[in-house]
N, CA, C and O atoms as a Maestro MAE file, in Angstrom:
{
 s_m_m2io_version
 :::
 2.0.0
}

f_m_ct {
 s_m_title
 :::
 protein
 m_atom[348] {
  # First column is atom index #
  i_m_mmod_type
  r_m_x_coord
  r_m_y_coord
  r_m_z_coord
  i_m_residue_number
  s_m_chain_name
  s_m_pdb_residue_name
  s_m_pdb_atom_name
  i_m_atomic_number
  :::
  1 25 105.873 110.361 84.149 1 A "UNK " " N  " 7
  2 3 107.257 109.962 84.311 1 A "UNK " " CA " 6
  3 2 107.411 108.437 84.276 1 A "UNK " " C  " 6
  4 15 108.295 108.098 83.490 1 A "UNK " " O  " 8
  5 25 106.777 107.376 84.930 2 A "UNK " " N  " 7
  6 3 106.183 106.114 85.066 2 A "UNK " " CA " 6
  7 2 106.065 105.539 83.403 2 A "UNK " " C  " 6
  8 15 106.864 104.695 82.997 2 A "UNK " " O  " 8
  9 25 105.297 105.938 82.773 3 A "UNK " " N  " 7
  10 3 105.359 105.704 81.563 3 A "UNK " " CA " 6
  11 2 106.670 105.686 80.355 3 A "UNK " " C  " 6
  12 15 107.014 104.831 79.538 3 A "UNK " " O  " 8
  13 25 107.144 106.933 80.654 4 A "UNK " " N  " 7
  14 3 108.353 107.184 80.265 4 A "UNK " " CA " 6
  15 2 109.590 106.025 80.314 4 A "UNK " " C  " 6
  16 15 110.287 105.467 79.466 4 A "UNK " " O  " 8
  17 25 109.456 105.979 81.907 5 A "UNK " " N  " 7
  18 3 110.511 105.407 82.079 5 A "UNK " " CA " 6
  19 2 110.537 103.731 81.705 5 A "UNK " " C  " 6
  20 15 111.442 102.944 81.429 5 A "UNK " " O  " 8
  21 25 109.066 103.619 81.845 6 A "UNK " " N  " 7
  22 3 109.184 101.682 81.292 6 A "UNK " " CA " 6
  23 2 108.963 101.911 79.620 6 A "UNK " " C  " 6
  24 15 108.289 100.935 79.290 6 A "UNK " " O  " 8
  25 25 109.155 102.546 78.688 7 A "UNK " " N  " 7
  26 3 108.972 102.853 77.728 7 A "UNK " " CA " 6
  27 2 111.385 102.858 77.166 7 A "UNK " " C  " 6
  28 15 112.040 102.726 76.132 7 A "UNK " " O  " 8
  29 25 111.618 103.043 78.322 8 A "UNK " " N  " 7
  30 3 112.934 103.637 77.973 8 A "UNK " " CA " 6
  31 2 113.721 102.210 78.545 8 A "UNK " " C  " 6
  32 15 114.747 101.805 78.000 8 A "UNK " " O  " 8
  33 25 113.180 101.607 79.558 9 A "UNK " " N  " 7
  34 3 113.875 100.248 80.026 9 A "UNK " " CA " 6
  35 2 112.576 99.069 80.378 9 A "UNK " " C  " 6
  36 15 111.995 98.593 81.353 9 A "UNK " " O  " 8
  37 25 112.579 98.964 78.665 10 A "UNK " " N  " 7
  38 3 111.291 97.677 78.802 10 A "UNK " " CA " 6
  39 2 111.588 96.878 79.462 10 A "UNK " " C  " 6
  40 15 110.596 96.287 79.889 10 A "UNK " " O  " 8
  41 25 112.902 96.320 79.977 11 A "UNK " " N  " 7
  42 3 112.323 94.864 80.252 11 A "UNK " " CA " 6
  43 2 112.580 95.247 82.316 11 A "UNK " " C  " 6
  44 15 113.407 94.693 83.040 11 A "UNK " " O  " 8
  45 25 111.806 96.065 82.629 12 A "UNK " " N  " 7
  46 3 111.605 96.410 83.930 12 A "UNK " " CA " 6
  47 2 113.054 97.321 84.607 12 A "UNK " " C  " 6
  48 15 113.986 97.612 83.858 12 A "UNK " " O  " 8
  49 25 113.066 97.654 85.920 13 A "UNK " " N  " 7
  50 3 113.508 98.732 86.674 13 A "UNK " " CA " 6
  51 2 113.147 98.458 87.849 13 A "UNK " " C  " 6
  52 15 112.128 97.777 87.964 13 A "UNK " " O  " 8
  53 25 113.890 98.914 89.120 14 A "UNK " " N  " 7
  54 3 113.429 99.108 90.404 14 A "UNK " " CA " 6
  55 2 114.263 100.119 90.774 14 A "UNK " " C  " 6
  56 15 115.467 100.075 90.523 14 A "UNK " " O  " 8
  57 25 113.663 101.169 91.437 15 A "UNK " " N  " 7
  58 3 113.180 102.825 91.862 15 A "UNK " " CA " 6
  59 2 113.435 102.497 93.158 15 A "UNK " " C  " 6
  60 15 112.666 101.891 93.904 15 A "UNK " " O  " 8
  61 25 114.971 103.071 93.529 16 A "UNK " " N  " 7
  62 3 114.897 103.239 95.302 16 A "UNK " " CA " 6
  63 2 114.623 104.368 95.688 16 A "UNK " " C  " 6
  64 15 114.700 105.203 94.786 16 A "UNK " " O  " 8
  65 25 114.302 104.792 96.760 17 A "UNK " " N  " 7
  66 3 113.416 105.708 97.433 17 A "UNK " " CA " 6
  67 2 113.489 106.016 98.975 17 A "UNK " " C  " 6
  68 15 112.559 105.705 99.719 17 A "UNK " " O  " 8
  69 25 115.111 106.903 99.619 18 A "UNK " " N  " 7
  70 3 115.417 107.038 100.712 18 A "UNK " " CA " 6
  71 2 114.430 108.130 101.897 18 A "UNK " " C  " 6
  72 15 114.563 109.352 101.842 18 A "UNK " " O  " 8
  73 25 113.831 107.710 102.535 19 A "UNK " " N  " 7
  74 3 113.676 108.710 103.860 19 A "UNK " " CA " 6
  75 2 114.476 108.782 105.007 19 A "UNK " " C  " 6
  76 15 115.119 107.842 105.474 19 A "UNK " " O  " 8
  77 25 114.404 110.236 105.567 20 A "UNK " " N  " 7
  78 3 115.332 110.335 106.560 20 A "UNK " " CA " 6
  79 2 114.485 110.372 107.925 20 A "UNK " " C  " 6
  80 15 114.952 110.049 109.017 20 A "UNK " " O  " 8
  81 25 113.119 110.830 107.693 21 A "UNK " " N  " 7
  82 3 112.167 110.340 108.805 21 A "UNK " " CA " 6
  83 2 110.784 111.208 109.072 21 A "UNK " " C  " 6
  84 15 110.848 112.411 108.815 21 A "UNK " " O  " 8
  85 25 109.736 110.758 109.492 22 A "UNK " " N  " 7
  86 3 108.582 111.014 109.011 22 A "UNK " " CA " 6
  87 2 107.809 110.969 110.181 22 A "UNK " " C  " 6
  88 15 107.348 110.044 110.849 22 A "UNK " " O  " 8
  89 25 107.761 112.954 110.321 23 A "UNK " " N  " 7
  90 3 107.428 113.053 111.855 23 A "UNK " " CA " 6
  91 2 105.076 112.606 112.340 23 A "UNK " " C  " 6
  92 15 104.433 112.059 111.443 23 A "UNK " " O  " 8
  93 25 104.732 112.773 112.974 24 A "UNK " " N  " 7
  94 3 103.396 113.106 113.235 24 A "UNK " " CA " 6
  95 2 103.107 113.621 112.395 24 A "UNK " " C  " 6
  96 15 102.718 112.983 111.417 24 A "UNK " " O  " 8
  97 25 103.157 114.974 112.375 25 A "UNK " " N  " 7
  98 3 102.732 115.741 111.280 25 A "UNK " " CA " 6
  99 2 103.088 115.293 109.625 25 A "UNK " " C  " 6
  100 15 102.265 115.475 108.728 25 A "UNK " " O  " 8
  101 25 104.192 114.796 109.435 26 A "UNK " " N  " 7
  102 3 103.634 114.632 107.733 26 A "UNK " " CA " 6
  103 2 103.306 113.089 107.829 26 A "UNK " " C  " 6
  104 15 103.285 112.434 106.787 26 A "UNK " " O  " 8
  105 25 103.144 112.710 108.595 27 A "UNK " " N  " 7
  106 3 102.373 110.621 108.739 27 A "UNK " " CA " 6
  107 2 101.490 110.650 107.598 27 A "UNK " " C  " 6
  108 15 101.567 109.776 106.734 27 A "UNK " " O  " 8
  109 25 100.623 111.633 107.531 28 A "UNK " " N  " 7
  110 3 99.209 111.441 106.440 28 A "UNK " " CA " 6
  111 2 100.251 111.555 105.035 28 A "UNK " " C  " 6
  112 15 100.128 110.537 104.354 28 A "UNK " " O  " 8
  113 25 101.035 112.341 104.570 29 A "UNK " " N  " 7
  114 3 101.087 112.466 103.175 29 A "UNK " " CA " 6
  115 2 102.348 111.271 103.198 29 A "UNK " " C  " 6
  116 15 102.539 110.665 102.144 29 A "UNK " " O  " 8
  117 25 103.016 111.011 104.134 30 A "UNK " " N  " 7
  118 3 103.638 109.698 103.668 30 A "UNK " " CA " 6
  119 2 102.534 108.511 103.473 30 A "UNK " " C  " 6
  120 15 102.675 107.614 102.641 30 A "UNK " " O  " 8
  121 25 101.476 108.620 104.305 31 A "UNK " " N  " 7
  122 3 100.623 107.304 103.785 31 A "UNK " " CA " 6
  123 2 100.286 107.501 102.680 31 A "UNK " " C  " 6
  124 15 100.003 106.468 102.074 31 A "UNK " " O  " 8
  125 25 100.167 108.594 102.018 32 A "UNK " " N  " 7
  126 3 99.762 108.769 100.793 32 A "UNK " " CA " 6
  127 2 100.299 108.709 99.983 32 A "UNK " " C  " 6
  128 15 99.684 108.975 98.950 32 A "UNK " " O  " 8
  129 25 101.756 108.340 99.841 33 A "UNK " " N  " 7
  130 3 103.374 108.468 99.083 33 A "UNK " " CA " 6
  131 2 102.864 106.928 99.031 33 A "UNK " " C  " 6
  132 15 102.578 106.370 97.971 33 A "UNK " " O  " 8
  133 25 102.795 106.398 100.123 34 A "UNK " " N  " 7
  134 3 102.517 104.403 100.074 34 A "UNK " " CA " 6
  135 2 101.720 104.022 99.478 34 A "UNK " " C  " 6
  136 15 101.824 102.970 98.847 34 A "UNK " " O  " 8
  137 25 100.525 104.855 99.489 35 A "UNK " " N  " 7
  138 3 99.378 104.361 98.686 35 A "UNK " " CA " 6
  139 2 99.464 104.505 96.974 35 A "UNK " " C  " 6
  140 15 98.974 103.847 96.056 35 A "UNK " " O  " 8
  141 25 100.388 105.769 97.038 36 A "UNK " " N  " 7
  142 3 100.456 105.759 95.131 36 A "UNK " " CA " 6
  143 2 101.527 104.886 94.928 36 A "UNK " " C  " 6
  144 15 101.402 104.443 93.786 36 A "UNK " " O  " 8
  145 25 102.568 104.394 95.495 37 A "UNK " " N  " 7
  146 3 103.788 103.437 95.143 37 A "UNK " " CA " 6
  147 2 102.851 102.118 95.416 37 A "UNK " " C  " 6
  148 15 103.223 101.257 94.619 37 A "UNK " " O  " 8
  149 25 101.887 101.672 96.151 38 A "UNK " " N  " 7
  150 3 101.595 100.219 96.306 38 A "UNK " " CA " 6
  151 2 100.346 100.160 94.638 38 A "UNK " " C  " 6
  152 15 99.967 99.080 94.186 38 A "UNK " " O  " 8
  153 25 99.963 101.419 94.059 39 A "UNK " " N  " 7
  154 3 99.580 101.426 92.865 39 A "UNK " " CA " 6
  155 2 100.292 101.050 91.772 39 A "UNK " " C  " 6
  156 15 99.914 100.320 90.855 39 A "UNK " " O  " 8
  157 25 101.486 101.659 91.933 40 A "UNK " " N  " 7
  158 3 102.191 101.273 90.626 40 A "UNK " " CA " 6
  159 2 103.596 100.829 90.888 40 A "UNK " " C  " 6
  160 15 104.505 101.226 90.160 40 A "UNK " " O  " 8
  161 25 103.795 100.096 91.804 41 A "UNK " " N  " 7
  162 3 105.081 99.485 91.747 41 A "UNK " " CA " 6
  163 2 105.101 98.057 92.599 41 A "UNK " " C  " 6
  164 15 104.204 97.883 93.424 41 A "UNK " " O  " 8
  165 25 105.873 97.278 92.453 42 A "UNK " " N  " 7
  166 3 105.927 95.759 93.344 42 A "UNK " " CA " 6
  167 2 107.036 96.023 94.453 42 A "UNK " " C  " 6
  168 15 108.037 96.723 94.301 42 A "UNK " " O  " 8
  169 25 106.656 95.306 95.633 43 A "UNK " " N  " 7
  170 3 107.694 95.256 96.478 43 A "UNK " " CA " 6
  171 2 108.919 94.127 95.748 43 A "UNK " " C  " 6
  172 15 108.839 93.400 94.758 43 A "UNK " " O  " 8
  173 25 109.957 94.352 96.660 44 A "UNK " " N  " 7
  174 3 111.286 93.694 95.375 44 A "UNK " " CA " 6
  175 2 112.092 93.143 96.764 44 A "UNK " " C  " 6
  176 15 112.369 93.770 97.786 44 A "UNK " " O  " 8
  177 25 112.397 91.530 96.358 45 A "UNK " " N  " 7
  178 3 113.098 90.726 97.168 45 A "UNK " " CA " 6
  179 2 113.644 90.214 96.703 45 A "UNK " " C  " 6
  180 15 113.412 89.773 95.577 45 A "UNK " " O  " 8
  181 25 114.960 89.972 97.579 46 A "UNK " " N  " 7
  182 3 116.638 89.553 97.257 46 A "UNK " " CA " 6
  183 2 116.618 88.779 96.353 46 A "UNK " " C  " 6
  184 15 117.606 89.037 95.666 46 A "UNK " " O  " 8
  185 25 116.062 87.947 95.921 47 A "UNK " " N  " 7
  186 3 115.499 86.921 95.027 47 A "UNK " " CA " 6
  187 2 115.253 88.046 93.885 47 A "UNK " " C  " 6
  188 15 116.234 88.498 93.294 47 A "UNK " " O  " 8
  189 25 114.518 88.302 93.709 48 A "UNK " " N  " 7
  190 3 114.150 89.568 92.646 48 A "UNK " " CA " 6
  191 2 115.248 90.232 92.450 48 A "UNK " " C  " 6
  192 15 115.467 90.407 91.252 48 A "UNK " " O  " 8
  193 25 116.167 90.751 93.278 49 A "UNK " " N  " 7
  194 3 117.417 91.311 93.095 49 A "UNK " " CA " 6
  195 2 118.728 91.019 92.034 49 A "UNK " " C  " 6
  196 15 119.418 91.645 91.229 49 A "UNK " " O  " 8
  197 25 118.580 89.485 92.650 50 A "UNK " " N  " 7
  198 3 119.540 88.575 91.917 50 A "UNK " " CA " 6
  199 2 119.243 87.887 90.985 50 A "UNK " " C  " 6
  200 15 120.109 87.197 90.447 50 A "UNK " " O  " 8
  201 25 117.437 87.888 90.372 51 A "UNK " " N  " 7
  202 3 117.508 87.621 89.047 51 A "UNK " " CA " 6
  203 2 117.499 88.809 88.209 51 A "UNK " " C  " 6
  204 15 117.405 88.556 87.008 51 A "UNK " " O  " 8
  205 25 117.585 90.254 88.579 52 A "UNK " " N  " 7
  206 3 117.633 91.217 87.897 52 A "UNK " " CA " 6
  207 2 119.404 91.728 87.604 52 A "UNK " " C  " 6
  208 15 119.790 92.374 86.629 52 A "UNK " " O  " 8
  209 25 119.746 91.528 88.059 53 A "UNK " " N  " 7
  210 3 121.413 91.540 88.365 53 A "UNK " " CA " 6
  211 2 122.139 90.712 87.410 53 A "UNK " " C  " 6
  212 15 122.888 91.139 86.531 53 A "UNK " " O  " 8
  213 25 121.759 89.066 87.737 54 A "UNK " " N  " 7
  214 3 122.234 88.145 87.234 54 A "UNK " " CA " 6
  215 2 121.876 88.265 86.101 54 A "UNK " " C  " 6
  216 15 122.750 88.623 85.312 54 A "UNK " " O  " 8
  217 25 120.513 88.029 85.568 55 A "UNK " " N  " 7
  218 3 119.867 87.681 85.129 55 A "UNK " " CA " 6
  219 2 119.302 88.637 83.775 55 A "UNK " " C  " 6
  220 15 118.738 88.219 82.764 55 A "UNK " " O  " 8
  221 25 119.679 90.122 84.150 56 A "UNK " " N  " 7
  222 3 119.007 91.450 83.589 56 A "UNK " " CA " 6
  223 2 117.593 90.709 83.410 56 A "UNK " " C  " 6
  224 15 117.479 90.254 82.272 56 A "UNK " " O  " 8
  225 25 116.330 90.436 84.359 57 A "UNK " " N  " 7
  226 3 115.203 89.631 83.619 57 A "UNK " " CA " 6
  227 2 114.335 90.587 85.069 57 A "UNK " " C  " 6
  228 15 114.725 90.417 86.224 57 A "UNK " " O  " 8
  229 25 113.363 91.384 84.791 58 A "UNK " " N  " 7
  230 3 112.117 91.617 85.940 58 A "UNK " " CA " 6
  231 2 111.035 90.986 85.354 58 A "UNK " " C  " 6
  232 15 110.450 91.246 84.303 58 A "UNK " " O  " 8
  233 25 110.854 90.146 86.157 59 A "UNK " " N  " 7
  234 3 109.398 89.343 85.504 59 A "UNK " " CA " 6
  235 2 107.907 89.957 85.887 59 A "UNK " " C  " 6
  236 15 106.822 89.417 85.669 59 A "UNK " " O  " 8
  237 25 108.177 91.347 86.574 60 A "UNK " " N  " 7
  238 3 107.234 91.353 87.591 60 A "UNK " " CA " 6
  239 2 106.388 92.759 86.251 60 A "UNK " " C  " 6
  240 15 106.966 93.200 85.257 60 A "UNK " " O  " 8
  241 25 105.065 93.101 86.684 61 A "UNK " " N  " 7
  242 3 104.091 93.480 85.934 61 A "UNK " " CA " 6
  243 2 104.572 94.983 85.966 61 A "UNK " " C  " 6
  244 15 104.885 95.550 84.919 61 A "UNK " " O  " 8
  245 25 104.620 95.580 87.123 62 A "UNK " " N  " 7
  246 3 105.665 96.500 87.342 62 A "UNK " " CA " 6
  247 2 106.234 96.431 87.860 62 A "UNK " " C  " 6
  248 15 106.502 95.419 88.508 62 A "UNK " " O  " 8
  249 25 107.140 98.176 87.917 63 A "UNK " " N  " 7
  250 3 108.422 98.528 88.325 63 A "UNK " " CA " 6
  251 2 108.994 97.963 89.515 63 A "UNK " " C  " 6
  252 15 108.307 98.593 90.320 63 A "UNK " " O  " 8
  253 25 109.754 97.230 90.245 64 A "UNK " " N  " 7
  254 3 110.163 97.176 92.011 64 A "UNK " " CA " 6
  255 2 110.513 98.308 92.487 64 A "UNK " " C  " 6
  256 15 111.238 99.079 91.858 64 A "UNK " " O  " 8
  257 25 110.165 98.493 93.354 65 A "UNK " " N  " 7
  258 3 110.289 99.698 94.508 65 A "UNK " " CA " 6
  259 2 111.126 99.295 96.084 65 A "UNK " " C  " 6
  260 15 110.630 98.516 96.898 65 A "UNK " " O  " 8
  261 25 112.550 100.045 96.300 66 A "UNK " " N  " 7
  262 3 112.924 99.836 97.600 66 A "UNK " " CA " 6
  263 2 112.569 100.775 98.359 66 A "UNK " " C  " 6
  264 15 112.347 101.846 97.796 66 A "UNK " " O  " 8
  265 25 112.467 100.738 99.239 67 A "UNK " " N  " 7
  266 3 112.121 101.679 99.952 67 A "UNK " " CA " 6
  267 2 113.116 101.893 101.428 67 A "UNK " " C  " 6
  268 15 113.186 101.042 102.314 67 A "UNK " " O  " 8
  269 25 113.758 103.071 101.442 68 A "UNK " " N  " 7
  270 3 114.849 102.709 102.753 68 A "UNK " " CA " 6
  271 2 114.582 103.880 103.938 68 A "UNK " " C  " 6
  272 15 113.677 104.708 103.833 68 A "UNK " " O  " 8
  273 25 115.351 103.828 104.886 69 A "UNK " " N  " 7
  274 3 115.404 104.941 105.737 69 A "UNK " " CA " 6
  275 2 117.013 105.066 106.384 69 A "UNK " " C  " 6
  276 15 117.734 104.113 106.677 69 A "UNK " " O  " 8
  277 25 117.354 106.567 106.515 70 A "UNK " " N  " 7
  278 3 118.411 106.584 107.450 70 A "UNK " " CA " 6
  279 2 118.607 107.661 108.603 70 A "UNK " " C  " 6
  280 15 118.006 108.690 108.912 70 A "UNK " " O  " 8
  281 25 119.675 107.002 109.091 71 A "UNK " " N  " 7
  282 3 119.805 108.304 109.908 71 A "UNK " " CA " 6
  283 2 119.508 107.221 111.507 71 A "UNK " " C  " 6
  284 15 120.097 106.978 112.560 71 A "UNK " " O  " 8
  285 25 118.441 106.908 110.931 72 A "UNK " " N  " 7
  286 3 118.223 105.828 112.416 72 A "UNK " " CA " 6
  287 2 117.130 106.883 113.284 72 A "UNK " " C  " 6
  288 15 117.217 106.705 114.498 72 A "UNK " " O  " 8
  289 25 116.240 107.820 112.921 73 A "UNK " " N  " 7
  290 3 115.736 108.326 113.826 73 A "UNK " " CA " 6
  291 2 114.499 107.277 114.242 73 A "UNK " " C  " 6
  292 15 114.004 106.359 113.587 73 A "UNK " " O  " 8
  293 25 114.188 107.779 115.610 74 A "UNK " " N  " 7
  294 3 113.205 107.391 116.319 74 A "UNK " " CA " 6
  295 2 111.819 107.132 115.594 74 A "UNK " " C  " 6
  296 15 111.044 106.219 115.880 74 A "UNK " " O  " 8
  297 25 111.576 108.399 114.285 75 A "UNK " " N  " 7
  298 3 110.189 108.533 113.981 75 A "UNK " " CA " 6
  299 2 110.340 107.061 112.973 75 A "UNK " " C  " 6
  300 15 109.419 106.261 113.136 75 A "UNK " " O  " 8
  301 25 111.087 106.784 112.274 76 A "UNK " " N  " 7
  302 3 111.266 105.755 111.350 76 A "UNK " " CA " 6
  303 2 110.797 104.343 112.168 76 A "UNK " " C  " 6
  304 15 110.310 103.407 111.533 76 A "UNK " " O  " 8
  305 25 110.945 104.293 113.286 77 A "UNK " " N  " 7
  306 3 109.800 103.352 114.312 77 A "UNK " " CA " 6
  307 2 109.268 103.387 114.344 77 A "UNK " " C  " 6
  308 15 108.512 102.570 113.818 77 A "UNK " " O  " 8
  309 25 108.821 104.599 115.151 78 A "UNK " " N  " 7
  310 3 107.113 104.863 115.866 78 A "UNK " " CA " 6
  311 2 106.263 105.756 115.169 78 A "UNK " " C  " 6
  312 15 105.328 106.356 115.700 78 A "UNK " " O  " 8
  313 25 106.650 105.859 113.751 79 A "UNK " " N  " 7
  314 3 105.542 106.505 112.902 79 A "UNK " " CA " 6
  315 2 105.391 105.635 111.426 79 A "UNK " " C  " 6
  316 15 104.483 105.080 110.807 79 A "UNK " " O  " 8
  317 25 106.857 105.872 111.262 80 A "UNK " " N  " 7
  318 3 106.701 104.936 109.209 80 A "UNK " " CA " 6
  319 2 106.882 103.305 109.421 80 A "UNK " " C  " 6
  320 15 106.932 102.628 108.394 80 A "UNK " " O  " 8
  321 25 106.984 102.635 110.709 81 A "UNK " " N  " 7
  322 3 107.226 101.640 110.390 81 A "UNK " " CA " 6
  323 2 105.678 100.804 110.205 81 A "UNK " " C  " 6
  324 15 105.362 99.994 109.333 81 A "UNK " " O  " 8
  325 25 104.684 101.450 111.629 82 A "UNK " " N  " 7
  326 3 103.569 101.029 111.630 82 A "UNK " " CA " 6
  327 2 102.908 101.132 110.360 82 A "UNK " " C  " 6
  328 15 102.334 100.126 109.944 82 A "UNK " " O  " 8
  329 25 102.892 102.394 109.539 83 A "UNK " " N  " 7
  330 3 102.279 102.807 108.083 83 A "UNK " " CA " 6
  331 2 102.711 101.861 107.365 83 A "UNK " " C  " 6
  332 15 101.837 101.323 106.685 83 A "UNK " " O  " 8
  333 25 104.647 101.099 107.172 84 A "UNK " " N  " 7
  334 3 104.159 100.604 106.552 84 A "UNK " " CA " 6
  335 2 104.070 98.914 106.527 84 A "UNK " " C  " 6
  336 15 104.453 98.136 105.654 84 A "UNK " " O  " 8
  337 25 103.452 98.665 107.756 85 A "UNK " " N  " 7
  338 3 103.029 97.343 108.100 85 A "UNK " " CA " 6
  339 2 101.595 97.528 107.218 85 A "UNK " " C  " 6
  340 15 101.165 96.414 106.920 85 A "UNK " " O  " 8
  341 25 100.985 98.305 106.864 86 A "UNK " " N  " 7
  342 3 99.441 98.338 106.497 86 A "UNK " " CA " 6
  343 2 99.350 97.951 105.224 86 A "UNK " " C  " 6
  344 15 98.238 97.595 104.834 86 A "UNK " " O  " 8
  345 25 100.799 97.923 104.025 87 A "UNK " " N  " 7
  346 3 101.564 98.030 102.666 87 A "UNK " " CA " 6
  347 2 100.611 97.046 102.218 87 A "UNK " " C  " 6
  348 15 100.656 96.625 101.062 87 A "UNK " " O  " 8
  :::
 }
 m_bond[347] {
  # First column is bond index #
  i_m_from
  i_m_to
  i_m_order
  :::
  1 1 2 1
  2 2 3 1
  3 3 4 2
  4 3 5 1
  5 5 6 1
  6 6 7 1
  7 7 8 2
  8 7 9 1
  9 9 10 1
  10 10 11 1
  11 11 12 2
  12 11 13 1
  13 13 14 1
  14 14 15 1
  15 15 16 2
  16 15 17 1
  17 17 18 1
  18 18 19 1
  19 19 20 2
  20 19 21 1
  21 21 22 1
  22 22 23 1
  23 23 24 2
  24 23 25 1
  25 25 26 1
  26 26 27 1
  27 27 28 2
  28 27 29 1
  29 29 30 1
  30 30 31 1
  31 31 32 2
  32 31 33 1
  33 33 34 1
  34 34 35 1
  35 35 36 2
  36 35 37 1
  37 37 38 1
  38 38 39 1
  39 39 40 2
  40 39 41 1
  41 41 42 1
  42 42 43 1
  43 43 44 2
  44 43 45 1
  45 45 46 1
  46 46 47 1
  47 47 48 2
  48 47 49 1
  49 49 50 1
  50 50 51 1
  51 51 52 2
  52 51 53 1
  53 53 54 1
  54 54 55 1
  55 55 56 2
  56 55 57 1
  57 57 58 1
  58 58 59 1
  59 59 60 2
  60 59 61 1
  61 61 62 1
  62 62 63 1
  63 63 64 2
  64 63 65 1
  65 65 66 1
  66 66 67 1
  67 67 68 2
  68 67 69 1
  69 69 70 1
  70 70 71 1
  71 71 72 2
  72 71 73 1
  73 73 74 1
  74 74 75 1
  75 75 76 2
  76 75 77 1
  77 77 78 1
  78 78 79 1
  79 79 80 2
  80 79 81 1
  81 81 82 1
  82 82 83 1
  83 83 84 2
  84 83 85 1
  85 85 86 1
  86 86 87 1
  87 87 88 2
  88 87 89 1
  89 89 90 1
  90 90 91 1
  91 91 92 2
  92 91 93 1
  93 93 94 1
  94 94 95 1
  95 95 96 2
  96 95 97 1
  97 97 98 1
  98 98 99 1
  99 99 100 2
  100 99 101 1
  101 101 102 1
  102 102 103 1
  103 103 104 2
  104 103 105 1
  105 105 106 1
  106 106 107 1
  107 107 108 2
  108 107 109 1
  109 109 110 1
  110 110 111 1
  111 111 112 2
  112 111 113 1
  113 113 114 1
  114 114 115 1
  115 115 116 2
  116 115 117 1
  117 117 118 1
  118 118 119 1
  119 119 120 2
  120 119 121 1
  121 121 122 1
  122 122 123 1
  123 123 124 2
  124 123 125 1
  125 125 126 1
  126 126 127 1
  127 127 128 2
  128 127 129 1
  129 129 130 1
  130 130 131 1
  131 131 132 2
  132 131 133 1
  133 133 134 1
  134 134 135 1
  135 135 136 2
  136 135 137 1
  137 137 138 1
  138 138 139 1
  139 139 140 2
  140 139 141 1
  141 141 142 1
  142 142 143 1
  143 143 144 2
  144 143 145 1
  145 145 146 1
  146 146 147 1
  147 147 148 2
  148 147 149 1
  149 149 150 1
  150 150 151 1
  151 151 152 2
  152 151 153 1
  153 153 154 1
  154 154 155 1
  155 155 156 2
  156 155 157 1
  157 157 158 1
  158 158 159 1
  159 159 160 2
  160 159 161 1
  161 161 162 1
  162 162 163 1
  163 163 164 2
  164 163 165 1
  165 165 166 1
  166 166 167 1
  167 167 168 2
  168 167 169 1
  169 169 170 1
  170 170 171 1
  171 171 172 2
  172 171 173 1
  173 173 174 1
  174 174 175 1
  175 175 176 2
  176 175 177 1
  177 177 178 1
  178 178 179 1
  179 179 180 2
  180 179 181 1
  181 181 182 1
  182 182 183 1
  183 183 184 2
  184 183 185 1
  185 185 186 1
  186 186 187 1
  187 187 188 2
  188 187 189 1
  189 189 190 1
  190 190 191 1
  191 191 192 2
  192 191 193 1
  193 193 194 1
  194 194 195 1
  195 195 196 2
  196 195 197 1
  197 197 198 1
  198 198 199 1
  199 199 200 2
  200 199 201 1
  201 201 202 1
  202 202 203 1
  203 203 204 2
  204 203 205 1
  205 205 206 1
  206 206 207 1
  207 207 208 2
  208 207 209 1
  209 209 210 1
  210 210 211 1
  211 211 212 2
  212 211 213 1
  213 213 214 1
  214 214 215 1
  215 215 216 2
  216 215 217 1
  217 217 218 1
  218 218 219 1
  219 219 220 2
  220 219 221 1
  221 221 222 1
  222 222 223 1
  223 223 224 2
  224 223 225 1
  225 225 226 1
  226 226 227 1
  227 227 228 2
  228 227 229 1
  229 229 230 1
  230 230 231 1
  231 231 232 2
  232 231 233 1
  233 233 234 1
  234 234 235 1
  235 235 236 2
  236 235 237 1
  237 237 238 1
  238 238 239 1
  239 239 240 2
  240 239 241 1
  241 241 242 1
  242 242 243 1
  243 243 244 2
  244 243 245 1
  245 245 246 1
  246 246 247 1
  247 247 248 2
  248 247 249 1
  249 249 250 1
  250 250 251 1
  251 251 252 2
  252 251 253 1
  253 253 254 1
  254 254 255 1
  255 255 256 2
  256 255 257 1
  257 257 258 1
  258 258 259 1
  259 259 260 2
  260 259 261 1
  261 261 262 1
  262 262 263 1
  263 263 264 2
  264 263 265 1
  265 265 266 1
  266 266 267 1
  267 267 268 2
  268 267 269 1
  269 269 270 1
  270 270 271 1
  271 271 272 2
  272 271 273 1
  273 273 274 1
  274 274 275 1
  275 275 276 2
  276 275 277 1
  277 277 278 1
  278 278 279 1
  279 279 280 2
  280 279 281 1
  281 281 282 1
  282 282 283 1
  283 283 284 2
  284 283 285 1
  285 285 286 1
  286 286 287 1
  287 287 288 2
  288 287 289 1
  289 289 290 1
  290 290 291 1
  291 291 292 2
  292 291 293 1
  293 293 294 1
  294 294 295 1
  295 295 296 2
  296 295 297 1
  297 297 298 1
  298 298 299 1
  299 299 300 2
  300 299 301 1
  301 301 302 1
  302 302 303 1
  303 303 304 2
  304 303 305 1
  305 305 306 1
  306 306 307 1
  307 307 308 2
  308 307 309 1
  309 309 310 1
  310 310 311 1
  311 311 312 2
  312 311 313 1
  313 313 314 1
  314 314 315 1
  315 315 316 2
  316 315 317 1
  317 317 318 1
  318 318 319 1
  319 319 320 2
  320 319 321 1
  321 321 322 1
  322 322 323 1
  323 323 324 2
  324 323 325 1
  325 325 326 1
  326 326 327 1
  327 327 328 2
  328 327 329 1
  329 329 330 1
  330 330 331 1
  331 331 332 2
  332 331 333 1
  333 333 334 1
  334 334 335 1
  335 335 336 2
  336 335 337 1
  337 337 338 1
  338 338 339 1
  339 339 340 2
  340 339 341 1
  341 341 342 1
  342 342 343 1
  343 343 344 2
  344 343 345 1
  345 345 346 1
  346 346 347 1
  347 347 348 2
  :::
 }
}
């Protein structure tokens, strides 16, 4: 799909990516969701935002990736935030 899609918008993309919250039990396969996105995608800052906006220009090697959460639960603290301090 990865291929595809920078094949269809060469000159880069950034892929947001909402959770609503990520109890004990699935902690391991979200670290593992982090580990294949810190493979193939760049973290993306406001700066990055606004030259992609402004600019239509991603300079970056790959895709940017946001990554959000809602809802506001508790686990989005005390489980995904620590995971992804490790990024």
């Amino acid at each position: 799909m990865l291929e595809f899609q920078q094949r269809c918008v060469p000159g880069g993309y950034i892929r947001a990516i909402n959770y609503h919250g990520v109890s004990e039990e699935t902690a391991g396969k979200f670290e593992r969701q982090l580990a294949y996105y810190a493979e193939r995608f760049t973290a993306v800052s406001l700066a990055d935002l606004d030259n992609l906006f402004q600019h239509q220009l991603w300079d970056k090697k790959r895709p940017g990736l946001i990554i959000s959460f809602d809802d506001g639960l508790s686990s989005n603290y005390s489980v995904a935030a620590p995971l992804l301090g490790t990024c």
